[in-house]
N, C-alpha and C positions, 0 to 999 in steps of 0.2 A: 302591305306597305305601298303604300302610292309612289307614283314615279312624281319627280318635278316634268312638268313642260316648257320647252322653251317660249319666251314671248314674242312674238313675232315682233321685229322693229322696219322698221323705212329709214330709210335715210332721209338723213336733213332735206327738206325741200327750199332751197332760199330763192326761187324763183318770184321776181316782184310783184306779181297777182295775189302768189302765195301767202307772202307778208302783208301784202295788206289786209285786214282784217274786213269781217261783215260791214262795220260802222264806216269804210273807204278812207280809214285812215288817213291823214298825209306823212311819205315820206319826205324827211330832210335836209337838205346838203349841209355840208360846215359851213358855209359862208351864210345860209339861211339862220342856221343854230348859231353861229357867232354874234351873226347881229340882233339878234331876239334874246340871248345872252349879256351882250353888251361887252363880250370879248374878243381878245385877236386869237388867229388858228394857233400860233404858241400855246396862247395859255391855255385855251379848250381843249388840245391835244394832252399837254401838260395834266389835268386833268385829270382827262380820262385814263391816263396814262398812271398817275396816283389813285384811281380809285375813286375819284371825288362827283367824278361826272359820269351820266350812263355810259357805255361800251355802246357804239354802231354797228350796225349790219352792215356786213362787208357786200356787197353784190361783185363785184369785181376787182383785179388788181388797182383801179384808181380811183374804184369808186364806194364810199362809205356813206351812208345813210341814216339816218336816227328818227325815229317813231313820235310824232309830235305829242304825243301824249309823256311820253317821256321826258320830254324836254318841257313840257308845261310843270309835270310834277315837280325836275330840278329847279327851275325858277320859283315856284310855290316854295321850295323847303330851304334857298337862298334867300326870299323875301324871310320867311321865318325867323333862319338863324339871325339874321339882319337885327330881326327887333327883338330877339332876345339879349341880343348885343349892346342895345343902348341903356 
């Protein structure tokens, strides 16, 4: 009978080199993401906070970040709903 092996794990690395990916991604701010949004930090919070909006990468206690590729797809699938709406 075979044994199970554990799988080796790492802990999260959320160090900002780390997040940023091969392609040099840019990261975020909310005021960045609000106004490319076209909303105020209420409702972006509001949001994300409903599930509507991505979740941010917390890097520190006051500082929260988002993946512009993220926030491009959110606007892509806003314009969408938009025009299925009329």
């Amino acid at each position: 009978m075979a044994t199970k092996q554990a799988i080796p794990t790492e802990s999260a690395d959320y160090s900002p080199q780390k997040l940023i990916d091969s392609r040099n991604e840019q990261l975020l701010r909310v005021r960045r993401v609000c106004d490319s949004v076209g909303v105020s930090k209420t409702t972006w919070y509001k949001w994300v906070q409903e599930g509507k909006a991505p979740k941010g990468i917390r890097l520190s206690p006051g500082i929260t970040v988002w993946r512009k590729s993220d926030i491009d797809a959110f606007i892509a699938q806003l314009i969408q709903e938009g025009g299925e709406n009329e």
